[in-house]
C-alpha positions in Angstrom: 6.9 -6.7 9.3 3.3 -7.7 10.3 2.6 -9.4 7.5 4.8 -11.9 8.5 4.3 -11.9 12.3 0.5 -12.8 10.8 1.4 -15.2 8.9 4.0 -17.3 10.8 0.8 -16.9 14.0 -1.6 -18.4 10.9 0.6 -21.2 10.5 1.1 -21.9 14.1 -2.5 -21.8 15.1 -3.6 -23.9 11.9 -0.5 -26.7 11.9 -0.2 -26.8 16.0 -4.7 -27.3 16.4 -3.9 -30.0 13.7 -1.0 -32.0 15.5 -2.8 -31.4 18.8 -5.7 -33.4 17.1 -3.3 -36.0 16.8 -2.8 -35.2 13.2 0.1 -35.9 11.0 2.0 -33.6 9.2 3.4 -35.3 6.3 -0.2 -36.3 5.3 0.1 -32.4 4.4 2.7 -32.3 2.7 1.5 -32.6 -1.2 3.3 -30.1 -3.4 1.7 -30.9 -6.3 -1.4 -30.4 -4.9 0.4 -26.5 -4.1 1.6 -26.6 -7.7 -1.6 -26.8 -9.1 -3.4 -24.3 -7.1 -0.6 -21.7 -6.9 0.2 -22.0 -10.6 -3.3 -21.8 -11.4 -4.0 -18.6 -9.3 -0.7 -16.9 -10.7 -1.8 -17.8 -14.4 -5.2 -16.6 -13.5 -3.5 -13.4 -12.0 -1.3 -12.7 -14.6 -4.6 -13.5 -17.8 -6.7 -10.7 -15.5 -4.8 -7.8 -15.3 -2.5 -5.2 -17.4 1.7 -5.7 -17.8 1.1 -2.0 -15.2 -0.8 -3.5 -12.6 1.2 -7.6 -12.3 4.7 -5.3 -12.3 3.1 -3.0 -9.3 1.8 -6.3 -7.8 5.0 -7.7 -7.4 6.8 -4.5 -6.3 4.3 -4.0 -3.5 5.7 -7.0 -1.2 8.5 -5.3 -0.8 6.5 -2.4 0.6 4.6 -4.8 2.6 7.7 -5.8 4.4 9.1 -2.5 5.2 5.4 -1.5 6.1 4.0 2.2 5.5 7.0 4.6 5.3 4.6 7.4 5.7 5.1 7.7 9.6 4.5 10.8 12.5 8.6 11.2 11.7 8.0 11.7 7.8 4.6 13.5 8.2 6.6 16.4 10.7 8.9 16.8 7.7 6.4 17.4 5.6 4.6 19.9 7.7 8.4 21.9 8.0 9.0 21.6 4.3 5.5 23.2 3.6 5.8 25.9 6.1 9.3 26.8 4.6 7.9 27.2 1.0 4.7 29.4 2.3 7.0 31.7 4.6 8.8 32.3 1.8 6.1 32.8 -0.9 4.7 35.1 1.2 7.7 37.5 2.4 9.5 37.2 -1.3 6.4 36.4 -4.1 5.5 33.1 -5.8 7.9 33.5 -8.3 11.0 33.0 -6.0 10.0 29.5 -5.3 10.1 29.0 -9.8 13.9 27.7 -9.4 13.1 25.1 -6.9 10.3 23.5 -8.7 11.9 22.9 -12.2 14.9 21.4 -10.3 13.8 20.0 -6.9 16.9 17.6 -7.6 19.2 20.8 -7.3 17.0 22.8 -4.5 18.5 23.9 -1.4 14.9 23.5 -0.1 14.4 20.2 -0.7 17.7 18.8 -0.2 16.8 19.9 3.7 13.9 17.3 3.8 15.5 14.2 2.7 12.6 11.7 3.4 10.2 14.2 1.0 12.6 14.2 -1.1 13.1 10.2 -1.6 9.3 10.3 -2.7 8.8 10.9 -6.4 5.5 10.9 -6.9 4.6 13.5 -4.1 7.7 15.4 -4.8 6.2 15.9 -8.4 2.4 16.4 -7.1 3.5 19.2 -4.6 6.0 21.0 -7.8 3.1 20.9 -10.0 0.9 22.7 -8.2 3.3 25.3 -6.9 4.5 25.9 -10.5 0.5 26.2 -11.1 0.9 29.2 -8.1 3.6 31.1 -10.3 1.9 31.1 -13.4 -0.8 33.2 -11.8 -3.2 30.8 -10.7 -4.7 32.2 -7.3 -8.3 30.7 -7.0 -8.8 28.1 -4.6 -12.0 26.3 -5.7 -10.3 25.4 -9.2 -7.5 24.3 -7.3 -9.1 22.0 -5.2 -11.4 20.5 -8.1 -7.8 19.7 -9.8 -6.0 18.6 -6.9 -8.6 16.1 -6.4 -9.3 15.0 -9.9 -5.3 13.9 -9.7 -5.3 12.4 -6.4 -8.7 10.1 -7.1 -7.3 9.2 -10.0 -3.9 8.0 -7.9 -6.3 6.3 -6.2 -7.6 4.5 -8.6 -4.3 3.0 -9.9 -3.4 2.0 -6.9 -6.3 0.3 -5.7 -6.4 -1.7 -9.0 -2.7 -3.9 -7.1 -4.8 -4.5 -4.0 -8.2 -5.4 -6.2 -6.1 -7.7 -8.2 -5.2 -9.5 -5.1 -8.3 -9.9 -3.6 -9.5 -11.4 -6.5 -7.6 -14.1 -6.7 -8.0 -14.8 -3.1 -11.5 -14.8 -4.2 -10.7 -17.6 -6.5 -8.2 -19.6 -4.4 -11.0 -21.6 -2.6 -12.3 -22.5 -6.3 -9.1 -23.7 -7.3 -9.0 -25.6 -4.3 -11.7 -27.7 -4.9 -9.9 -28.5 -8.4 -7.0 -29.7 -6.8 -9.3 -31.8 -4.8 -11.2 -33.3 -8.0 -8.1 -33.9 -9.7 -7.1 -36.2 -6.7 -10.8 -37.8 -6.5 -10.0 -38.5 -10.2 -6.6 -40.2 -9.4 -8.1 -41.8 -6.8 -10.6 -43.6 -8.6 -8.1 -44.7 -11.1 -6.4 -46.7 -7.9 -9.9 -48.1 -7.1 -8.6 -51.7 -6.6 -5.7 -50.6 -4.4 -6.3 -51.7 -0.3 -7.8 -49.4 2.0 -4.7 -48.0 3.5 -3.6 -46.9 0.1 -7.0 -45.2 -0.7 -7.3 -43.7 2.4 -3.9 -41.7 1.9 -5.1 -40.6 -2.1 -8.5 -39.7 -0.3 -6.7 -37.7 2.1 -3.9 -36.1 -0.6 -7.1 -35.1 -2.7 -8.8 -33.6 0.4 -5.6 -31.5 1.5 -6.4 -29.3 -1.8 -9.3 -28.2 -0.8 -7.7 -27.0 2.5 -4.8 -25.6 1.1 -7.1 -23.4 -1.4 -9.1 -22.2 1.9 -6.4 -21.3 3.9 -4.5 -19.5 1.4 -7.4 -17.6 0.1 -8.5 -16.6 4.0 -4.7 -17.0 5.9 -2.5 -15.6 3.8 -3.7 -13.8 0.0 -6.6 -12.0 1.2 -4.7 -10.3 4.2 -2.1 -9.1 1.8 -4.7 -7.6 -0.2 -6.4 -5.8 2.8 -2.4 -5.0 3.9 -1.7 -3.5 0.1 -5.4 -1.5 0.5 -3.6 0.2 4.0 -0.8 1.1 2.5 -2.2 3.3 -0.4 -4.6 4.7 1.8 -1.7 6.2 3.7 0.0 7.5 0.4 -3.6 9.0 -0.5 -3.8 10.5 3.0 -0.2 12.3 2.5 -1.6 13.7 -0.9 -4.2 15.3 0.9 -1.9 16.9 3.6 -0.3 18.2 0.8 -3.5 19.6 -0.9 -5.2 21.1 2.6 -2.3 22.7 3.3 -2.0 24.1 -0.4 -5.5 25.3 -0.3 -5.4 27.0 2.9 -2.0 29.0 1.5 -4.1 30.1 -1.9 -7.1 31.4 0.7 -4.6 33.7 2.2 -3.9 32.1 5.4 -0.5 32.7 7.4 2.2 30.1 7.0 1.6 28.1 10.6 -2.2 28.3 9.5 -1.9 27.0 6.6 0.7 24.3 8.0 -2.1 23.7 11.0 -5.0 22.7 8.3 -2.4 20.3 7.1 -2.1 19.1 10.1 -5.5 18.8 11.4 -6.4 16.1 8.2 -4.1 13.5 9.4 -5.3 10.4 11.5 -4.4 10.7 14.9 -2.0 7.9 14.6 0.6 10.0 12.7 -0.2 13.4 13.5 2.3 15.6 15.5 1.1 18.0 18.2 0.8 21.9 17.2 4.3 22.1 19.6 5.7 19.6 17.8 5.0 21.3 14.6 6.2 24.4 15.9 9.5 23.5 17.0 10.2 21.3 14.1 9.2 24.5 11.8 11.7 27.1 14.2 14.1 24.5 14.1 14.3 24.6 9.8 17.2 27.5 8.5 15.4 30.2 6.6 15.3 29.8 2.6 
């Protein structure tokens, strides 16, 4: 939703200073001017990077519009859902919990916390490490050193979408400047025309150059730094996940372990300890 309340301000401030000036605004109107530049960067975008990362790419807008689901709302779930699978690890054993991670589809448990539940990937990180707890594996520092590993190299992938972008906001002010030398070009091949008529091909050629800037800087390079927020947010709920993991493997007490969950998030999206607390009383036991 931002991303388009910052654009359509972009596109006020930028076209409203112009007609203010006393500018016209079908002198900006030159589409093939946009058809070389756009087409250009998308080829460009598409050459660069894996059949992965152009699929992600394009998937990602739709994010962008919705904006991060990974709100105070969905991180109080979260903190419920963990305390309800350490309260019952520790009354009933590890192995109790084996059912719900090899079908978290058909759990009771996580039928309870719908909005977890919707997320695959961290429904999957968070059954792979408590099927790691009922094989036996108790020690904390291993588990962290994996938990990591996995969530840098999550990281990774995604940052590769919002690197891909920037770079080819990078490159729109290049491309630009080739729309504008292909319109020099067809200008000088009009040479003999009157003044009028080479005024308006000097000023078609010179509207490339300005339509390569202000995408680059207006519109590509926001989304890129928009794309970059958004996985930051998904890392941040991995590590929720993982504090709150490693602070139930060092023998803590549900709420505690739920509270060092709690204490990583920004303050943005974190829920009071009260809030925690009821939400937790609130959830039916296991």
């Amino acid at each position: 939703m931002f991303i388009i309340i910052g654009s359509v301000v972009v596109l006020a401030c930028v076209l409203g200073g112009y007609l203010a000036l006393g500018g016209h605004i079908e002198l900006l109107i030159q589409p093939f001017e946009l058809v070389i530049i756009g087409g250009a960067a998308l080829g460009a975008f598409i050459s660069a990077n894996p059949k992965s990362v152009v699929i992600t790419a394009f998937k990602s807008f739709g994010t962008l519009l919705r904006g991060s689901r990974y709100t105070k709302a969905s991180y109080l779930e979260l903190l419920s859902l963990l305390f309800t699978i350490f309260k019952l690890v520790k009354s009933k054993g590890a192995l109790v919990i084996e059912q719900h991670v090899e079908n978290p589809h058909e759990s009771d448990i996580f039928k309870r916390f719908p909005i977890f539940a919707r997320d695959h990937h961290a429904l999957t990180f968070l059954c792979d490490y408590l099927r790691i707890m009922t094989l036996g594996t108790d020690n904390p520092h291993q588990m962290e050193e994996l938990i990591e590993t996995e969530i840098d190299t999550h990281h990774q992938e995604l940052n590769q979408v919002s690197r891909a972008v920037q770079n080819v906001a990078d490159g729109l002010p290049a491309l630009g400047i080739v729309a504008a030398v292909l319109g020099v070009i067809k200008t000088m091949g009009a040479i003999t025309e009157p003044p009028e008529i080479l005024g308006g091909l000097i000023g078609a050629a010179l509207v490339g150059t300005f339509l390569g800037v202000l995408l680059a800087y207006g519109f590509v390079g926001p989304t890129a730094t928009a794309l970059k927020g958004i996985h930051e947010a998904e890392t941040k709920y991995l590590q929720c996940i993982k504090a709150g993991l490693l602070a139930h493997l060092q023998g803590c007490a549900p709420a505690v372990s739920v509270e060092f969950a709690r204490k990583s998030l920004l303050s943005t999206v974190r829920p009071t300890f009260y809030e925690v607390e009821a939400a937790c009383a609130e959830v039916p036991a296991a």
